[in-house]
C-alpha positions in Angstrom: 15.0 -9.2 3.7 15.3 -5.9 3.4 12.1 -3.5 2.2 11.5 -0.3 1.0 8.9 2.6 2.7 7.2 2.1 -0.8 7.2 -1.8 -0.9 5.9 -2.0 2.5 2.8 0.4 1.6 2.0 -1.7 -1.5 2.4 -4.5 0.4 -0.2 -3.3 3.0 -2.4 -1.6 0.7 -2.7 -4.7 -1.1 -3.9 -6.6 2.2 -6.2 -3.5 3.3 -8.1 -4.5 -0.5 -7.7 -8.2 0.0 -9.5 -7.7 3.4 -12.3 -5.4 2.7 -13.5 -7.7 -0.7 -13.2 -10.9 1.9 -15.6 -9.0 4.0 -18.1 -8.1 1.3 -18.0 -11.8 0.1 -19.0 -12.9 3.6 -21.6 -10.8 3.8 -23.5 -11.9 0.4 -26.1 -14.4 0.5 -24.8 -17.6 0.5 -21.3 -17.1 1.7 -19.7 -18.3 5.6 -17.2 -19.1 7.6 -15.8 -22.0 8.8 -14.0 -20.8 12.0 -11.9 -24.2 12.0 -10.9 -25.1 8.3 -10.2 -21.0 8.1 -11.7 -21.2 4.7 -14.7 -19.2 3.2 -17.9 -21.7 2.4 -20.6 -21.6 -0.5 -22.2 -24.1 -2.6 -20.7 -24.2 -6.4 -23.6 -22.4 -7.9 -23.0 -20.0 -5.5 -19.1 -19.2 -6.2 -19.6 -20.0 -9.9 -22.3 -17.0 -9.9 -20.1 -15.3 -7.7 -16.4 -15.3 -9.4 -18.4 -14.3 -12.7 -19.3 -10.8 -11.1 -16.1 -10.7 -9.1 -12.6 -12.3 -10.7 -10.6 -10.6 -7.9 -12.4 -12.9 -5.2 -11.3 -16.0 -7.3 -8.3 -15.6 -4.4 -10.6 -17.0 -1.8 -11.9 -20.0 -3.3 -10.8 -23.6 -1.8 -7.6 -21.0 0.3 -7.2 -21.5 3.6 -6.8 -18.3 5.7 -5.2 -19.3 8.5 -4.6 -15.9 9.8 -7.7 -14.2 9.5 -8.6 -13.2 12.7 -5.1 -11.7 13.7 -5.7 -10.1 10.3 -8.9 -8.9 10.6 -8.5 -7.4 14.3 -5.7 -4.9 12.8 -6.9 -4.0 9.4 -10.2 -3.0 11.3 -8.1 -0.8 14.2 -6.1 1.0 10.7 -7.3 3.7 9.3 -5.8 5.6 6.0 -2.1 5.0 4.9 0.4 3.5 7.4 3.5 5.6 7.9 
């Protein structure tokens, strides 16, 4: 596979957004972590509530995230654009 400067930057970017909306979810009331399933937990009410404010988060409900923490240690050591 072969990518371009620009795809790659997208690509990142996009991950960079992903990441920082992740972190805001798990920091609202009702929200966790469950370190073995990798999967964000609520109750229903809770999401349903949620995903009505925030359609973009719709991405973590019921996914697996299986490489969060290898994830989260980079995005949070990057700062501005990659090059």
């Amino acid at each position: 596979m072969n990518y371009t400067k620009v795809q790659l930057k997208n690509k990142f970017n996009l991950l960079r957004a992903l990441y920082r909306e992740f972190k805001k979810l798990l920091e609202h009331t009702g929200f966790g972590w469950n370190s073995i399933t990798k999967t964000v937990t609520a109750e229903k009410e809770v999401w349903e509530a949620y995903l009505q404010v925030t359609y973009f988060i719709r991405v973590f409900y019921k996914c697996n995230l299986k490489f969060f923490d290898v994830n989260s240690i980079y995005l949070q050591k990057c700062r501005g654009n990659p090059t």
